[in-house]
N, C-alpha and C positions, 0 to 999 in steps of 0.2 A: 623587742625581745631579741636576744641574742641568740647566737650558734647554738651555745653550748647550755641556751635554755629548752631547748628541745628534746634535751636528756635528763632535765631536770621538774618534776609539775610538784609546785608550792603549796599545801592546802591553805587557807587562810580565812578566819573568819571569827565569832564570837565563844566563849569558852559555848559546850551543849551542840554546836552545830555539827558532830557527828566528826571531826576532822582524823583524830585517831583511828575510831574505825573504816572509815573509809578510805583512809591511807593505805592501812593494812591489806585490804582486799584489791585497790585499786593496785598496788605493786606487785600483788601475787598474779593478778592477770594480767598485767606487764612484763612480768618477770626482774621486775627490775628490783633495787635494795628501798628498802624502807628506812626512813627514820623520825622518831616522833622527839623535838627538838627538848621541849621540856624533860624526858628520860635522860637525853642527852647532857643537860643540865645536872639533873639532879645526879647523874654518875660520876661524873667530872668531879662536884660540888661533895658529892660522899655524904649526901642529907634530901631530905625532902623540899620540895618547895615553899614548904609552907615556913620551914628552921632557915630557910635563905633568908626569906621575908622577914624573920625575928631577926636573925642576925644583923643583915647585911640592906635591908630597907630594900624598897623597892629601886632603889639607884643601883645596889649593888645586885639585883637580880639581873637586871633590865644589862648591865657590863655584860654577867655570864653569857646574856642570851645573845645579848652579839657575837663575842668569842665564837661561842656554841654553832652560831648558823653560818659565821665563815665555815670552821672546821667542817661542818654536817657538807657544805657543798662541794667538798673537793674528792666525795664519791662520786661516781656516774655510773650507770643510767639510777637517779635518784627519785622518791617520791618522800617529800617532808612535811608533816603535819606539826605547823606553826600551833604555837601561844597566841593565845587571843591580841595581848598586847603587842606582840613581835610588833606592830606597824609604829608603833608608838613613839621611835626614832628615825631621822632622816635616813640615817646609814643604812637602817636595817631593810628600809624602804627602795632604797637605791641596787641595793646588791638581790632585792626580790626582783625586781623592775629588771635588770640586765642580766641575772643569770637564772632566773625562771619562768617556767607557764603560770600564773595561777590561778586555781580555782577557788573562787569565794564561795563556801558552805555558809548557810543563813538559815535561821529560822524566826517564828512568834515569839517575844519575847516569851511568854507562857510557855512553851513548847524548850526552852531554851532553859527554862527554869526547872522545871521536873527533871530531865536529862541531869543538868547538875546537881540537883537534889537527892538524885538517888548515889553518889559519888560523896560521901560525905568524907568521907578521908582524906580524897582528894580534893576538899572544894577548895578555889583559889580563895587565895588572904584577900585580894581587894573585892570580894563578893558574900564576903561574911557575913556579917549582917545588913539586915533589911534589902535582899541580895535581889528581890521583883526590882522594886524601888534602884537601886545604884547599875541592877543589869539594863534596863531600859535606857538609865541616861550613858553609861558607860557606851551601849549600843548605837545609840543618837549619836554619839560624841566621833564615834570610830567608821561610822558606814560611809559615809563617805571616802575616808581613805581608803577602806578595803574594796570601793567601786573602784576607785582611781588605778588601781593596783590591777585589779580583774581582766586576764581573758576570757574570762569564763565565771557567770556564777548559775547558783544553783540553791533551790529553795529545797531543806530537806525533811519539811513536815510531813511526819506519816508515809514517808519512803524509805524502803528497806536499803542498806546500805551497799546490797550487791546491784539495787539499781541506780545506786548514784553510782558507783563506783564502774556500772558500766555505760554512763549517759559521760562521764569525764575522758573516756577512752574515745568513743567516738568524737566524741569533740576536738579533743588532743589529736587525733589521725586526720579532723580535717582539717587540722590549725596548720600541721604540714605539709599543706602542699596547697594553702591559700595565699593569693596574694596581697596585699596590704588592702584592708579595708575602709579606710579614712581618706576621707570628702576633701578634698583644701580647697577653698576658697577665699575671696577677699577679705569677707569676716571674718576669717577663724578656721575652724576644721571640724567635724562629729565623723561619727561614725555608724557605718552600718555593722551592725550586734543581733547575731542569733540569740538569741534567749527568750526564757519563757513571759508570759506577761506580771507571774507573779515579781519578777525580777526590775519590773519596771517603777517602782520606790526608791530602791538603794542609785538606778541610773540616774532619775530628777534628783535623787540628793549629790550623786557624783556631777552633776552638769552645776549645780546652784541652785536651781528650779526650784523654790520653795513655796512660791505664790499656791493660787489656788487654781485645780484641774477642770478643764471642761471639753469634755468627750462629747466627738460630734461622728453619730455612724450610722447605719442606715439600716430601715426595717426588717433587713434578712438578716445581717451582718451581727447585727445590736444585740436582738435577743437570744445570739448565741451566745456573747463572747461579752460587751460591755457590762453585764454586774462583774463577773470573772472580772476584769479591770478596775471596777469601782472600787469593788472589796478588798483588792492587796492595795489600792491609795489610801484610802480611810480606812483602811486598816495600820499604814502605815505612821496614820496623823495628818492626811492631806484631806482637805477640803474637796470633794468632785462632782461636778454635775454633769450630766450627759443628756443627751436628746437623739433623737432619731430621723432624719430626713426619707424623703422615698425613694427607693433605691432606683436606679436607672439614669441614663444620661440626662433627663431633662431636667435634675435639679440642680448642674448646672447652670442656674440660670440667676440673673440680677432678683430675680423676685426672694429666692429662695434664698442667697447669700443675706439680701435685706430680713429676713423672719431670722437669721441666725444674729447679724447686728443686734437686733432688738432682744433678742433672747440672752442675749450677755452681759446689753445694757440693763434689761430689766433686773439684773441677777447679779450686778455688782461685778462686772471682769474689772481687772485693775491692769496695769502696764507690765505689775513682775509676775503676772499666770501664764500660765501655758495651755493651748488649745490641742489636744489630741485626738488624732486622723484614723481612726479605727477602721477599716474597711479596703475596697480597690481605690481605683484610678479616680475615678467620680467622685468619693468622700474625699481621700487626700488632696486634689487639686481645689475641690470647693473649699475643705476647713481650712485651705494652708494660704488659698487666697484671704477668707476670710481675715486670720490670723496675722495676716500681709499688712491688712488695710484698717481693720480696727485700733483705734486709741494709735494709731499711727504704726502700728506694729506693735505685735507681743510674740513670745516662743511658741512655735508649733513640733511636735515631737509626729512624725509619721508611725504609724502601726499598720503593716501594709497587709491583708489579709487575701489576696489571689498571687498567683503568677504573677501575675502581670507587673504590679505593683511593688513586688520584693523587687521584680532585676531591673525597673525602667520607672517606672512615675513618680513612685517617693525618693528618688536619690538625684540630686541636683537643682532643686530649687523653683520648678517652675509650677508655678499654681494659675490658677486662671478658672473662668468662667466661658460659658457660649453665648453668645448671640445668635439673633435668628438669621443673621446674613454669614454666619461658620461659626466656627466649631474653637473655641478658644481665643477667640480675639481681643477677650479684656482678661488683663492678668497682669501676676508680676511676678517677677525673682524674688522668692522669701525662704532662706534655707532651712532646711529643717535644724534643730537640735541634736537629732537622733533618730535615725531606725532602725526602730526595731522591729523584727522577722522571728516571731514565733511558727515554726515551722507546722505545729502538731496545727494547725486552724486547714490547713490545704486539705486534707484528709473529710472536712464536710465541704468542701467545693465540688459544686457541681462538673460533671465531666466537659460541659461547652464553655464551662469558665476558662477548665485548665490549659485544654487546648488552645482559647483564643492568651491567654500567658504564652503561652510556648511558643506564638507568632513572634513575638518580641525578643527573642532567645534565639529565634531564626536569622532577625535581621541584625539582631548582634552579631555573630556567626559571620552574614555575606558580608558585611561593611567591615569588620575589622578582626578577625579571628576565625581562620579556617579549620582550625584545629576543632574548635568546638561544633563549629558547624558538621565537621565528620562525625562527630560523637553522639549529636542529636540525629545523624541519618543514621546511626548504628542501634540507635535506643526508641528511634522514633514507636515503632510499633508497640512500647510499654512503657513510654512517660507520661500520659494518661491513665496509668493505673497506679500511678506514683509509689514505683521501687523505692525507697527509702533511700540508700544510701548513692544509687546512680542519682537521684533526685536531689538531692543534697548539692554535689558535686555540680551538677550542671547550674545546677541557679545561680549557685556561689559565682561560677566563671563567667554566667551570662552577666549579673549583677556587677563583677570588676570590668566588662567593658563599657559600661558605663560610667563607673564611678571615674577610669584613666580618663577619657573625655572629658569629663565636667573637672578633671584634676587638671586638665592643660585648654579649657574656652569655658568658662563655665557660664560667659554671656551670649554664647554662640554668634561668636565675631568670626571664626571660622571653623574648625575642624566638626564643633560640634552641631552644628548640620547635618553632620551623616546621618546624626540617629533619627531626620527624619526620613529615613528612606523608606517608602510604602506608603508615608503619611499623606501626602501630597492628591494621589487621587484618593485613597483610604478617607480622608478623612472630607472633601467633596462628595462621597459617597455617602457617608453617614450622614449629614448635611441633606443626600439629596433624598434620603429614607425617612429623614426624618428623626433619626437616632433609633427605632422601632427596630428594624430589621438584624441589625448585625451589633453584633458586642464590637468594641472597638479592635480586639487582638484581630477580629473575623474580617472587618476594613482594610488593616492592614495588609493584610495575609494575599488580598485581591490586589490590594495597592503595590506588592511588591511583586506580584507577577508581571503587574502591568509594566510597571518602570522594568523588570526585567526585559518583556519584549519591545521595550524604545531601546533600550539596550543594545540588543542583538540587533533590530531594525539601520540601528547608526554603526552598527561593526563596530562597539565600544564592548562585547559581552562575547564570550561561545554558548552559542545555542545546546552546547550540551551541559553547559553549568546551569543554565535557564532552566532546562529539564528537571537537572538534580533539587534547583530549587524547590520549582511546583510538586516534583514528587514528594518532598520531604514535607511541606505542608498539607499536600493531601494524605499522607501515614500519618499527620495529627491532627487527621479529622477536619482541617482548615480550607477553606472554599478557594479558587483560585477564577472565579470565574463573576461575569456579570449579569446580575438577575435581569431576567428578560424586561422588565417592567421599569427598569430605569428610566429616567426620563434624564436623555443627552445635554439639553440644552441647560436644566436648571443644575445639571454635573460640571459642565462646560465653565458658567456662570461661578458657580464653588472654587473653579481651580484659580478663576479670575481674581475671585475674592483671599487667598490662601494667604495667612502672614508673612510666608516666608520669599511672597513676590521682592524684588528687588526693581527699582525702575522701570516698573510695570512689565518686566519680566517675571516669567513662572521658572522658581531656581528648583529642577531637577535632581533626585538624589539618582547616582545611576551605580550599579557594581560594573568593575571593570575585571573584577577574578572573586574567588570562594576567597574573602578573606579581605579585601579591597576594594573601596567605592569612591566617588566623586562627588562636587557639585557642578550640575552641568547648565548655564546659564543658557546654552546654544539649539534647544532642541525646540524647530520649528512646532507650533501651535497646529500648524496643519497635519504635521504627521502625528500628533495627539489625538487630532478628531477623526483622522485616518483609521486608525486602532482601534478604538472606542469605539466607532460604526460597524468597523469588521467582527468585535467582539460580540455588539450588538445583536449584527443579521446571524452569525452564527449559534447565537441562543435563541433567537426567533423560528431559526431553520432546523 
């Protein structure tokens, strides 16, 4: 997207999908000029579209509309409601792509049909007759290009056009002052995409995804939200099966990955399906593992439904399983396709969910970005009651410091280490609970007070950024302390076990400032069990 696409939002999408009218409205709460391209057209032309069409064929329409959409762009600040076919040429494609936002309007075909129906003066020449029939495949034919095209789409069945037209603003205000959200890796690239789940058809058609869908999410998760997923794929034409695991860290586990194997061999997965990650941290790492290792690989698409998992677990590739000797030790790198971050699902999460997400957002923040780190200690006390649009805002940035990482190590050969800071006893802890006790964000949260105070103990920290830390996760609700009942040795034993040992050294995430962290290979074992004891007696005491 260009500069001087930021002055410009492109509606684009099937004739019926509402682009006129919500052009209209969309510019008046912009204030910006409007223009509906096809008028434009027919004024030039000094005839209707339909006398082009007689005259002049569809070749010579398809000229004006070029002309037409140079001319139309050299207004600013502009809002322009495209012809269905505008995409239908390279050029016209190229000049949307560099000098606009745009937003894809879509709808049911049915839903898409009546809208036109009632327009009979204006119905377009190539949807004349048997207009269900040619609109569908016409649809088919084009959705992919108008994903490809898409910052933004938007499903407008049975929504009033003052609320599309104010869900495109907000979108638009956060598109400005986001930083790029595309993954690179040695495969390829995807992207992390806000949008709704109905919108997740036209993204498998923009990726190629054409195989058949199998949706893996878990008992709390599932029966909110997995038919909502089924019904706009097979609604769309896609084949989908889904299932439900139990939710909690223990499924996790070799047993559980094995009853999903079998559930996809019995059910016919083939090599070009894609497996989709409906849920937190625990679905995503389990189905993306599965998705890893079945039929050798096949695509998994993350759908990340907590905190936790929009800014940290479904972006960057690492799936995996626990064992009973820790906590992820069988896995692999298998990137996703795509995430997608439907935002509206945070709003049924429970309050201990969101706060254990916002641990993750914390340790974004100390390791590589102070700026945000100040903005979650300014917000802390009501991003558990998730403000909407402060909410918004911080995921997004929590979520781009992860995606730079994994954009410069995405094998964690070095930098991207940091982002296990907290993990290291965090996740010995969980391990040594059992997984029972603490949500993983709630591990961390402990984990990184503790490497705070090895920190401050080796003069590598100020003791008064250590403070700012633990305050700020205790205003989110988050524990900073060690349950009396731990048992040290089989903790001890965990950190021994951790994947991230090197040479049978325990490699330490440590902050060295609000913004900046290390890996520190040098931090005597005895001043670990030092801490840990003192932690200890002082919970005991």
């Amino acid at each position: 997207m260009s500069e001087a696409s930021s002055q410009c939002i492109a509606l684009i999408g099937p004739s019926g999908a509402g682009k006129s009218t919500v052009g209209r409205r969309l510019a008046q709460q912009l204030g910006w000029n409007f223009m509906d391209l096809d008028s434009l057209i027919e004024k030039r032309a000094g005839m209707l579209t339909s006398a082009i069409f007689a005259q002049e064929g569809e070749l010579g329409f398809r000229d004006r509309e070029s002309a037409a959409l140079v001319e139309a762009l050299e207004i600013t600040p502009l809002v322009i409601a495209c012809g269905g076919g505008v995409i239908s040429r390279m050029f016209n494609r190229s000049i949307l792509r560099e000098q606009t936002w745009c937003v894809y309007l879509t709808s049911n075909i049915e839903t898409l049909a009546t809208r036109i129906s009632r327009d009979e003066e204006n119905l377009r020449p190539l949807l004349a007759d048997a207009m269900v029939e040619r609109l569908a495949v016409m649809v088919g034919e084009r959705r992919p290009i108008y994903a490809s095209l898409a910052n933004w789409t938007i499903h407008t069945d049975q929504i009033q056009s003052t609320v599309v037209a104010d869900e495109i603003v907000r979108a638009w205000h956060l598109s400005q002052h986001a930083a790029p959200t595309e993954v690179r890796v040695h495969g390829g690239t995807y992207q992390l995409k806000n949008g709704a789940y109905a919108g997740l058809p036209d993204e498998l058609a923009r990726l190629g995804l054409g195989g058949a869908c199998w949706l893996i999410s878990d008992d709390q998760v599932g029966p909110r939200y997995a038919k909502q997923v089924q019904a706009a794929l097979t609604g769309a034409g896609f084949k989908c099966e889904m299932i439900y695991i139990p939710a909690g860290e223990s499924s996790k586990s070799l047993q559980q990955a094995e009853a999903l194997y079998t559930w996809l061999l019995e059910h016919g997965v083939q090599r070009g399906d894609t497996v989709l990650a409906l849920g937190g941290g625990v679905v995503g790492d389990l189905a993306g593992f599965v998705a890893a290792t079945i039929l050798r690989g096949i695509a998994v698409v993350q759908l990340p439904t907590t905190i936790l998992a929009m800014i940290d677990s479904s972006i960057g590739g690492k799936t995996g399983i626990n064992h009973p000797r820790g906590k992820n030790l069988i896995g692999a790198f298998h990137q996703p396709q795509l995430v997608l971050v439907d935002e509206s699902v945070l709003h049924s999460l429970p309050r201990r969910e969101r706060a254990a997400g916002w641990a993750e957002a914390v340790k974004h923040g100390v390791i590589a970005d102070a700026a945000l780190f100040e903005d979650l200690e300014r917000a802390a006390g009501t991003l558990n009651d998730l403000p909407a649009e402060q909410t918004r805002d911080l995921l997004l940035r929590a979520a781009m410091v992860k995606i730079g990482v994994v954009n410069r190590d995405e094998r964690e050969l070095g930098e991207r280490m940091l982002l296990n800071y907290g993990h290291t006893l965090g996740q010995a802890i969980e391990v040594a609970t059992g997984y029972t006790r603490y949500l993983h964000g709630e591990a961390v949260a402990i984990g990184m007070t503790f490497a705070a105070e090895l920190a401050v103990r080796r003069n590598l920290w100020s003791a008064i950024d250590a403070d700012r830390q633990r305050m700020l996760l205790e205003a989110l609700e988050l524990p900073t302390s060690l349950p009396a009942d731990l048992d040290l040795h089989q903790t001890l034993a965990g950190l021994n076990l951790d994947k991230k040992r090197a040479n049978g050294v325990v490699r330490w995430v440590l902050p060295s400032a609000i913004g900046s962290a290390f890996v520190d290979t040098h931090v005597p074992p005895a001043l670990v069990q030092e801490v840990l004891e003192e932690w200890l007696g002082q919970v005991a005491g």
